[in-house]
PAKE-839422 format. One record per residue: residue in three letters; x, y, z of N, C-alpha, C, CB in turn. Coordinates in steps of 0.001 Angstrom, whole numbers, padded with zeros to 6 digits, always signed. Glycine has a CB too. Layout:
REM PAKE-839422
ALAXYZXYZXYZXYZ
...
REM end
This chain:
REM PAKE-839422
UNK+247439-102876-019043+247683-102036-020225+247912-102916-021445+248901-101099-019999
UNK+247079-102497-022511+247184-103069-023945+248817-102791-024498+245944-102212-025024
UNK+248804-104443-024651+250679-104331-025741+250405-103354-026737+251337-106057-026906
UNK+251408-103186-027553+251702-102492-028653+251746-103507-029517+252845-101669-028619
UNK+250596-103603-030686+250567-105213-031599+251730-103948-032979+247953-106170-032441
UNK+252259-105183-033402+252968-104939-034712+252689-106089-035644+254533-104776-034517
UNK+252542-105813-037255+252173-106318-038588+253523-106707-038954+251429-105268-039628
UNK+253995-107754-038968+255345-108363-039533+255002-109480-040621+256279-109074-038264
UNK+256134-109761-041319+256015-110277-042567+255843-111964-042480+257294-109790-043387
UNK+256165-112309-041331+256122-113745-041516+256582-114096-040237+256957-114353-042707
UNK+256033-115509-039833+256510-115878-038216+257068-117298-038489+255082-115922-036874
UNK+258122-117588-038675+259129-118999-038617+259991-119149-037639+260034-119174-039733
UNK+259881-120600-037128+260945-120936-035994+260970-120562-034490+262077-120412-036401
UNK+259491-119491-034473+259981-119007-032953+259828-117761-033438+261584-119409-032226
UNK+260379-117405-034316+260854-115906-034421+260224-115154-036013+262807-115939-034379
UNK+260320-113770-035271+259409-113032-036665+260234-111875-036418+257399-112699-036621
UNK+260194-111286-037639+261431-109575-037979+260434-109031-038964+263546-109805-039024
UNK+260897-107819-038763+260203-106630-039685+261265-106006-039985+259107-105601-039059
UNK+261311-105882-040871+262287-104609-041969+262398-103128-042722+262393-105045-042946
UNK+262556-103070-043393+262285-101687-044051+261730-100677-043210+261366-101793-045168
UNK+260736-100038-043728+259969-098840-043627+259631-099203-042513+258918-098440-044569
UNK+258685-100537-042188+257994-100699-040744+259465-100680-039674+256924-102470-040635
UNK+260882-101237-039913+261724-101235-038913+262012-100070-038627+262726-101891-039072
UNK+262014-099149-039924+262403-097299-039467+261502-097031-038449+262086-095923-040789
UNK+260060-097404-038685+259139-096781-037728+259264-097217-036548+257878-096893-038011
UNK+259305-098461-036486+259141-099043-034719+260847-098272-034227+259087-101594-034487
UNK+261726-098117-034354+263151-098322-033892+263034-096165-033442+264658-099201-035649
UNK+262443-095205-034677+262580-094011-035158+261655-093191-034167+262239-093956-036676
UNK+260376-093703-034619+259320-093382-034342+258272-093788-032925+258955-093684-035398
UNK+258055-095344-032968+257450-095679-032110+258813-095641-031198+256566-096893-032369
UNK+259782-095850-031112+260892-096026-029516+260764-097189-029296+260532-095236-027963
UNK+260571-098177-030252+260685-099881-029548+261620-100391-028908+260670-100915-030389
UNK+261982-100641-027671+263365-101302-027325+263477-102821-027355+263772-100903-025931
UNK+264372-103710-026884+265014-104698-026821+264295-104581-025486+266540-104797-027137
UNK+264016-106267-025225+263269-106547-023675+261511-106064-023946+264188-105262-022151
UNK+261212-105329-024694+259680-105046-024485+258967-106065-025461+259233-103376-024866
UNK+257642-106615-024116+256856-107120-024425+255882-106594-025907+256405-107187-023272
UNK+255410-107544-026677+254572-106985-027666+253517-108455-028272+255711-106185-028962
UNK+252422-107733-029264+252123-108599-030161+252508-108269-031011+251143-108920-030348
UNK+252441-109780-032264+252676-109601-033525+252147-110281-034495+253695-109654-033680
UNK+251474-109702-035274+250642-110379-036319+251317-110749-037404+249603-109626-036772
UNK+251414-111758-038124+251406-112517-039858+250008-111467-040716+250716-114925-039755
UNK+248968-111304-039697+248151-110702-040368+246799-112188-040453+249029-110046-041885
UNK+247554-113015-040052+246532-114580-039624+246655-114541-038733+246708-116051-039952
UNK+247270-114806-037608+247328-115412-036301+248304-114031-035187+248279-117209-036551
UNK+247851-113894-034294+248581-113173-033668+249093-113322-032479+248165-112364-033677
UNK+250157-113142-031970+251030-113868-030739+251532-113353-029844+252003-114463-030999
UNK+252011-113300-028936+252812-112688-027551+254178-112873-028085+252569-113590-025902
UNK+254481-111907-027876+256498-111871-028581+257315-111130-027556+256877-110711-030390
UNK+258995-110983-027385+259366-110479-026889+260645-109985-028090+259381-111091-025688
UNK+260822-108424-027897+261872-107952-028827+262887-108072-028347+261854-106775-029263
UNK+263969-109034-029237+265428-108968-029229+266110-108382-029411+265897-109405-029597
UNK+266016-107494-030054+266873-106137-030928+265781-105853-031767+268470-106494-031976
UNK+266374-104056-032249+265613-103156-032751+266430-102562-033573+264997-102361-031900
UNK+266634-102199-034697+267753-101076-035582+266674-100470-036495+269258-101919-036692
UNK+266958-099740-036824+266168-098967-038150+265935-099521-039039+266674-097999-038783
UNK+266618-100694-039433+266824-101491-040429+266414-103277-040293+268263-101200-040664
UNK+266250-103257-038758+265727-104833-038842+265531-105010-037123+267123-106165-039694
UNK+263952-105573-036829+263745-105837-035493+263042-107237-035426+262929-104690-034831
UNK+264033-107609-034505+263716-109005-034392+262973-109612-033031+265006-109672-034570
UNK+261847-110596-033389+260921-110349-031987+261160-112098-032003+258838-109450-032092
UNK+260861-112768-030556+260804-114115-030055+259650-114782-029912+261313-114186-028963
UNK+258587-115575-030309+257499-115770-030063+257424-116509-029276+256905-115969-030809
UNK+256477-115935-028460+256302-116669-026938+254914-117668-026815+256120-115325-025647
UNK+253836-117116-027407+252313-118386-027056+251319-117520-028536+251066-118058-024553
UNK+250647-118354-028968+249659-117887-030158+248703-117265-028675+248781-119477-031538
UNK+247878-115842-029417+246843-115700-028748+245299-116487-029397+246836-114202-028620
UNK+244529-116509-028601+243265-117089-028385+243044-116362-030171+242154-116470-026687
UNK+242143-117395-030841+241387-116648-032277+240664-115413-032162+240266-117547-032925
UNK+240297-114757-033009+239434-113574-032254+238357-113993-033522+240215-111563-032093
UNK+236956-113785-032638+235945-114468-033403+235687-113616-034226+234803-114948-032788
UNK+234860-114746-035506+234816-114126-036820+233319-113232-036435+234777-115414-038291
UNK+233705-111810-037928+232830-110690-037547+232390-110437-039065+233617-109319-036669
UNK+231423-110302-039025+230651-109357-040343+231579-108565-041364+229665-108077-039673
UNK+231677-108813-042562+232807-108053-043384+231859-106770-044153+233687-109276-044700
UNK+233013-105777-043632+232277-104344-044241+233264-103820-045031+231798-103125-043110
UNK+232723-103403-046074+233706-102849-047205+232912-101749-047911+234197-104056-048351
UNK+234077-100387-047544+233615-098783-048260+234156-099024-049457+234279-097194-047579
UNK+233333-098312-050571+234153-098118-051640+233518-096354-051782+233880-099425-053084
UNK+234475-095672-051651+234726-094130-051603+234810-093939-052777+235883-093531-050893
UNK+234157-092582-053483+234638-091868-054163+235775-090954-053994+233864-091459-054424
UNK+236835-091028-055101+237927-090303-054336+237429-088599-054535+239659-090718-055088
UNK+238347-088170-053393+237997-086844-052737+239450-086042-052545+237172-087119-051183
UNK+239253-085012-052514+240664-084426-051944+241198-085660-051350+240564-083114-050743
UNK+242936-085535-051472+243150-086557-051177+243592-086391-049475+244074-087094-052214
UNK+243676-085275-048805+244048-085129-047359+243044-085553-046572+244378-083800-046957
UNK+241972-085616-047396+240015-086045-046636+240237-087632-047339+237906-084728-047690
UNK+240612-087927-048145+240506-089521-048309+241368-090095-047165+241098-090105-049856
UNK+242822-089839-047214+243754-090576-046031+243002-090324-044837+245378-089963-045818
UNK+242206-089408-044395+241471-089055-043589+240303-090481-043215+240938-087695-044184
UNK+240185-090596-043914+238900-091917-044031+239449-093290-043798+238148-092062-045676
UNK+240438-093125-044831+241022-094335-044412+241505-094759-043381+241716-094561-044928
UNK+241976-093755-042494+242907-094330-041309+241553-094249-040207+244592-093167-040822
UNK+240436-093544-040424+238881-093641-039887+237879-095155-040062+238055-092406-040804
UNK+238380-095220-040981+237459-096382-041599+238591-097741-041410+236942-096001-043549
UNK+239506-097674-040895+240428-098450-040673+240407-099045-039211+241547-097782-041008
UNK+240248-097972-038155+240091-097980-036454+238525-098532-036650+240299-096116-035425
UNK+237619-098600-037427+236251-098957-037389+236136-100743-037735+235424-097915-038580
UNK+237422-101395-038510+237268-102222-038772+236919-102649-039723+236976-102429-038275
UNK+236809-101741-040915+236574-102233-042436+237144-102595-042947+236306-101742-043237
UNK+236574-103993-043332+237722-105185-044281+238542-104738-045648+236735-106565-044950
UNK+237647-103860-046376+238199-103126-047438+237649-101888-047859+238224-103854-048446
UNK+238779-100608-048424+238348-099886-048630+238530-099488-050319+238667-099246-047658
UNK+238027-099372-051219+238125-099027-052548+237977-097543-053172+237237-099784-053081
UNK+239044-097193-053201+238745-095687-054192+237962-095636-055439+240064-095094-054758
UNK+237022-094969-055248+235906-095122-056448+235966-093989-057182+234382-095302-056000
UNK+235855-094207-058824+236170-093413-059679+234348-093183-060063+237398-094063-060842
UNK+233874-092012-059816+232655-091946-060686+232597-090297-061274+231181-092411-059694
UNK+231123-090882-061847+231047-089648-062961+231355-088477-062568+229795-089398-063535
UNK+231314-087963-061364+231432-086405-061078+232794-086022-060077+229918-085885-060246
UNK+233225-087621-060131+234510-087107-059556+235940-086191-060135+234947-088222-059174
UNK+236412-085642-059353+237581-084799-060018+238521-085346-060940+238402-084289-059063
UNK+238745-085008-062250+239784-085249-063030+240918-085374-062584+239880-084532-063799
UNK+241142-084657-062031+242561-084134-061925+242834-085178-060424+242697-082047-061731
UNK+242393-085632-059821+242210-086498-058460+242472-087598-059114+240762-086532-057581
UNK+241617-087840-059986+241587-089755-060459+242675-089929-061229+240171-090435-061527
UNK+243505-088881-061912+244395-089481-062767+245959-089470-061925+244343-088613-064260
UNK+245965-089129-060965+246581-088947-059791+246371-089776-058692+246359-087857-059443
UNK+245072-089963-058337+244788-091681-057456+246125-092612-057500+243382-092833-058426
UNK+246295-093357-058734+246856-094689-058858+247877-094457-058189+247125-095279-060159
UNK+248859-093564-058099+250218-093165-058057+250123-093022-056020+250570-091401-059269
UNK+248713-092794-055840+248491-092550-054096+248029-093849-053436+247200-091326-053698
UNK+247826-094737-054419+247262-096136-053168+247886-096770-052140+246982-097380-053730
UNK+249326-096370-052654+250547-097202-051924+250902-096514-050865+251855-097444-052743
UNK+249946-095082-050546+250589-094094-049469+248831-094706-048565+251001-091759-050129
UNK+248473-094573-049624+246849-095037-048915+247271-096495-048097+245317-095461-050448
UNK+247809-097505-048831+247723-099213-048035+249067-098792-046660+248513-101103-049642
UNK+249763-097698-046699+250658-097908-045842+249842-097010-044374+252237-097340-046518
UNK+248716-096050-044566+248140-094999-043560+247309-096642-043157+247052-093162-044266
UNK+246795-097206-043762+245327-098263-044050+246704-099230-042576+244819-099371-046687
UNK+247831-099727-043093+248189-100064-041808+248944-099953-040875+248250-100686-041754
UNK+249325-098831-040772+249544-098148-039611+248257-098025-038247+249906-096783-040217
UNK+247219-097882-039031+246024-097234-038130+245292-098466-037733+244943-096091-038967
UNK+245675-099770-038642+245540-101203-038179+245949-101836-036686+246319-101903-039114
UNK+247413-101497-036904+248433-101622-035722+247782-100778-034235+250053-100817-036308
UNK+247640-099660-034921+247401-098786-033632+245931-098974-033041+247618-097167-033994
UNK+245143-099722-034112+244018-099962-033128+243657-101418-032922+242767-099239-033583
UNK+244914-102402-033107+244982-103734-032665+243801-104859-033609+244637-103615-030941
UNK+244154-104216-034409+243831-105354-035681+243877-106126-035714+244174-105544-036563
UNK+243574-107630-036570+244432-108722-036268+245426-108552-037846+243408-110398-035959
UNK+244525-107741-038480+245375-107580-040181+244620-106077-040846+244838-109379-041604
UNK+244976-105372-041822+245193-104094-042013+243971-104326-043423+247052-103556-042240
UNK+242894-103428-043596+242357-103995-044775+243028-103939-046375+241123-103387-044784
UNK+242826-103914-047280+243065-104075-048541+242379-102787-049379+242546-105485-048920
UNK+242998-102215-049817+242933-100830-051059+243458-101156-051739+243398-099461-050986
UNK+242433-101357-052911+243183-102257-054213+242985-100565-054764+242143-104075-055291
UNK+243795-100677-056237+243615-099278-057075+242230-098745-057449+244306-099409-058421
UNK+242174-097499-057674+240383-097250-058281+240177-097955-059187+239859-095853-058901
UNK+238742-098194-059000+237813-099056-059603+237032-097566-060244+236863-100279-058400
UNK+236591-098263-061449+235477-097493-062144+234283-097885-061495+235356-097750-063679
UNK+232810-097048-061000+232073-097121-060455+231393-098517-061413+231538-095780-060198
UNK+231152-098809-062198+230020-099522-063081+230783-100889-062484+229916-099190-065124
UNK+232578-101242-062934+232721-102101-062254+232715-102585-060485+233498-102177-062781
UNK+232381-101461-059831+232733-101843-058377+231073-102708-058167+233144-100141-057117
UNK+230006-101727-058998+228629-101846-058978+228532-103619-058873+227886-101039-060439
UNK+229150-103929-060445+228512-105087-061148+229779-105981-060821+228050-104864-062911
UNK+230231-105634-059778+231581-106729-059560+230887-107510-058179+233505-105754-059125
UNK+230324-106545-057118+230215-106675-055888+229042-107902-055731+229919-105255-055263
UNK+229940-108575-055300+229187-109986-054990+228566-110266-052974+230701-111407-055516
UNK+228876-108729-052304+227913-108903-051391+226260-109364-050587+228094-108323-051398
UNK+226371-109426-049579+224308-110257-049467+223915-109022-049133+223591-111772-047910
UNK+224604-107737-048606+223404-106629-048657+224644-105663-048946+222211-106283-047055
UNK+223598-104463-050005+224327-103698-050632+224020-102253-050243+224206-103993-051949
UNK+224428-101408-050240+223558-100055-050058+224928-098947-050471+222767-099823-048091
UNK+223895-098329-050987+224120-097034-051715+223788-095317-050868+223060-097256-053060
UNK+224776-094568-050626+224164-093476-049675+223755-092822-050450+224893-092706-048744
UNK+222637-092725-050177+221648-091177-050831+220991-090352-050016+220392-091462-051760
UNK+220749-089182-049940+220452-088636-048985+219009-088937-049068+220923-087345-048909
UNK+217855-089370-049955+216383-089362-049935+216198-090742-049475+215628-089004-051357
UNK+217400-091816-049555+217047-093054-048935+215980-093018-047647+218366-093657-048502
UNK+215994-094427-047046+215572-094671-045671+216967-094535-044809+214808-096212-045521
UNK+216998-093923-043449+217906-094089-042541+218869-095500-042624+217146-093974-041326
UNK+219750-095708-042272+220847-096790-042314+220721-097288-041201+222253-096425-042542
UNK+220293-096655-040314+219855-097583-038705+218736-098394-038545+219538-096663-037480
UNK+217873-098025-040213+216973-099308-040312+217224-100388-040873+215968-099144-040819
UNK+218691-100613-041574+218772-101608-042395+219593-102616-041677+219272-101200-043678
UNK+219008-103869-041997+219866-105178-041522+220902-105296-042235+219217-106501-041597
UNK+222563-105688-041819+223106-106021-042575+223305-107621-042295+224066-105168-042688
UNK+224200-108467-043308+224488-109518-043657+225651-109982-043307+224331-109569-044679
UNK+226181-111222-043681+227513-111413-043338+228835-110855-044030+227590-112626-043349
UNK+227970-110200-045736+228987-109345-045984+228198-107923-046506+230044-110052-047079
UNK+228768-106751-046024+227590-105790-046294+228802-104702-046785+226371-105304-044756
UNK+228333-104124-047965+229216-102735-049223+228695-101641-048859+228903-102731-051119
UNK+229424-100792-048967+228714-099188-049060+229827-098396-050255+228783-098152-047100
UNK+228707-097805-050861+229153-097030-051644+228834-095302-051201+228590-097555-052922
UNK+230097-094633-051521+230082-093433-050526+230305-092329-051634+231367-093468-049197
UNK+229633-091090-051673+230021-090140-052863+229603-090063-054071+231084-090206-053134
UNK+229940-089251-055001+231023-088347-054501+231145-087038-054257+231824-088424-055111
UNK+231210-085630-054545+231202-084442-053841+230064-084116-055037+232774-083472-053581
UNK+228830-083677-054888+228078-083384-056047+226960-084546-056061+229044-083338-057397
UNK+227256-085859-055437+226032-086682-055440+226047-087733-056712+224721-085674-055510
UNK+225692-088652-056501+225721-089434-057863+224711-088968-059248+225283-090954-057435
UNK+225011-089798-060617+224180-089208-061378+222650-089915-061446+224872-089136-062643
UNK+222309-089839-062482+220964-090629-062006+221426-091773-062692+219317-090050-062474
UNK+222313-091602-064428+222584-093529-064569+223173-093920-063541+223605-094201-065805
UNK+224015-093376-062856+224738-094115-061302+223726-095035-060579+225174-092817-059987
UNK+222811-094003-059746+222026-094622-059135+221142-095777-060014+221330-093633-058522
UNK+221219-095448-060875+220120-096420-061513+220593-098014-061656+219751-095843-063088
UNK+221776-097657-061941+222605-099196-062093+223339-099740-061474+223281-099413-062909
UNK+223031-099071-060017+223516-099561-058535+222254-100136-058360+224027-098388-057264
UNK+221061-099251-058274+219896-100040-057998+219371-101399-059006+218836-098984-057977
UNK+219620-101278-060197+219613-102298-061016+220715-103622-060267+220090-101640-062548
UNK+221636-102947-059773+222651-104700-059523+222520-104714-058085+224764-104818-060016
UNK+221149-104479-057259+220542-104828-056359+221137-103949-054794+220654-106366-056505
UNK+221650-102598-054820+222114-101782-054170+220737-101238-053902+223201-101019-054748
UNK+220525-101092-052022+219797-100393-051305+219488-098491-051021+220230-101016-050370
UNK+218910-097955-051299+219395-096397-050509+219300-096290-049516+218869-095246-050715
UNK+220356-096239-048468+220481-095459-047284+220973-093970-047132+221242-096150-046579
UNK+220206-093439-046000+220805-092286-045578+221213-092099-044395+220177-091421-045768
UNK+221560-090692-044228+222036-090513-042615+221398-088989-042164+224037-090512-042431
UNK+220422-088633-042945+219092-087737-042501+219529-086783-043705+218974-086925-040631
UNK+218748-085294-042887+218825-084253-043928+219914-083247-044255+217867-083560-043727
UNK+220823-083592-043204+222210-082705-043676+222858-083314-044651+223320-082480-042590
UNK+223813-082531-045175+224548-082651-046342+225492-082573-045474+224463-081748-047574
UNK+226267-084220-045763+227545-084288-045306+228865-084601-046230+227439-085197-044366
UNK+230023-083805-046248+230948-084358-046566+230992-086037-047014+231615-083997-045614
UNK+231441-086293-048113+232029-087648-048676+232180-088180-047754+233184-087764-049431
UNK+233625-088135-047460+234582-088807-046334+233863-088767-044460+236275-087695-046448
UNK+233013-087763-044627+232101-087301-043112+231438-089126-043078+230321-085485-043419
UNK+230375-088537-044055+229503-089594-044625+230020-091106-044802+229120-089116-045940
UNK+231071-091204-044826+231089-092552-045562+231726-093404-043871+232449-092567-047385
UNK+232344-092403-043168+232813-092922-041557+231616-093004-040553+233955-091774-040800
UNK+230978-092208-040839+229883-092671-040360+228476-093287-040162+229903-092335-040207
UNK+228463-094149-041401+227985-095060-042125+228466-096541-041722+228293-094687-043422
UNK+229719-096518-041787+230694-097599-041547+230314-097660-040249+232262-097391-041838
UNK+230819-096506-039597+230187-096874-037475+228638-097262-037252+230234-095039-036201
UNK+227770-096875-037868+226529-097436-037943+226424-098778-038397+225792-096705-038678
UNK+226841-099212-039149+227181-100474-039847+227547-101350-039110+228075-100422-040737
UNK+228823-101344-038489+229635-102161-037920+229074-102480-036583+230930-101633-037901
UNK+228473-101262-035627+227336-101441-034640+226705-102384-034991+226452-100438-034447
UNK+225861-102115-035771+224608-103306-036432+225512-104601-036620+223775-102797-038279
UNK+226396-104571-036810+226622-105937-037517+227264-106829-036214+227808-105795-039016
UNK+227474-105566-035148+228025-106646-033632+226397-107120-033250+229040-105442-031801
UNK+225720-106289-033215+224355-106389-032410+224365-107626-033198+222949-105155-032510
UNK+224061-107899-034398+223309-108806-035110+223772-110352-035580+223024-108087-036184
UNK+225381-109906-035235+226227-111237-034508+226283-111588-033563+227261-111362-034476
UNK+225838-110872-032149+225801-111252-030937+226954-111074-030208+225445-112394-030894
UNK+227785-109697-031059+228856-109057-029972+228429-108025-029562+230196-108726-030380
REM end
């Protein structure tokens, strides 16, 4: 049976503790006791530990042996248009168990007003779902949700080797090779505009699709990522 890995702040001396919010959870929530075996990540290196004590307020673990590296993998990064926000946390903690290095809330033309000016104030509920769902599906580290990005900058920022853009008239996504670092841009409810597309395709963004249904944002953008990330074991040789 797979340990229970935990995200702690730092590993010195032997020993690593978690605090705050994450100590409420393991002590509250998860039932961590004193004596149970675990891992624990820095979020670099991850190790065999044993817990010394547990309080709501501070759990302190013993490090016992570094585990083996876990080999390097293809970096995939969604950048979502934001969406209702119960269907975004939705994605994230989806697109999180899938292994995406980063996820970016994307502000574009047809997205909701009233969502984006409200975003900023949600990222910090977003980076805490982003690692929780890290932990629980044995991560070695939780990805990164930086604040929304305006679409033009996510476009002309993204310094990936293959880019792609979901459109529904694209080519399928199960035909495309990805690279060692591969973007998707997802959304948003209504479809992009045409300057959108145009100046995604101008800063060298692909169209993919995922056939002729009309899927949900957040549908769409998880299962894109699982297509993706497939391809990118096949094409690393996991």
């Amino acid at each position: 049976m797979a340990l229970r890995r935990v995200f702690v702040d730092g590993i010195e001396g032997g020993a690593a503790v978690a605090r705050g919010a994450q100590a409420h959870h393991l002590a509250r929530v998860a039932r961590l006791r004193a004596g149970e075996q675990v891992e624990v990540s820095d979020q670099v290196t991850a190790y065999r530990a044993l817990t010394e004590s547990c309080t709501p307020t501070e759990v302190r673990f013993r490090i016992e042996r570094a585990l083996p590296a876990e080999p390097e993998f293809p970096r995939l990064s969604v950048a979502l248009a934001i969406v209702k926000f119960a269907r975004f946390e939705w994605a994230v903690e989806k697109l999180t168990e899938l292994g995406v290095h980063s996820i970016t809330p994307l502000i574009a033309t047809r997205s909701d007003a009233m969502l984006v000016q409200s975003a900023e104030k949600r990222a910090e509920r977003w980076r805490r779902i982003a690692l929780e769902a890290a932990q629980q599906s044995r991560r070695l580290a939780a990805p990164t949700v930086p604040a929304p990005v305006a679409f033009a900058d996510a476009v002309q920022d993204c310094a990936s080797d293959t880019k792609l853009l979901a459109e529904p008239a694209g080519p399928p996504v199960a035909s495309v090779c990805c690279g060692h670092e591969t973007t998707l841009l997802v959304g948003p409810e209504g479809g992009w505009t045409q300057q959108e597309s145009q100046l995604a395709h101008e800063s060298g963004f692909k169209a993919a699709s995922l056939g002729r249904n009309v899927l949900r944002a957040e549908t769409a953008a998880v299962a894109l990522a699982a297509i993706c990330a497939s391809r990118c074991g096949i094409e690393s040789g996991r």
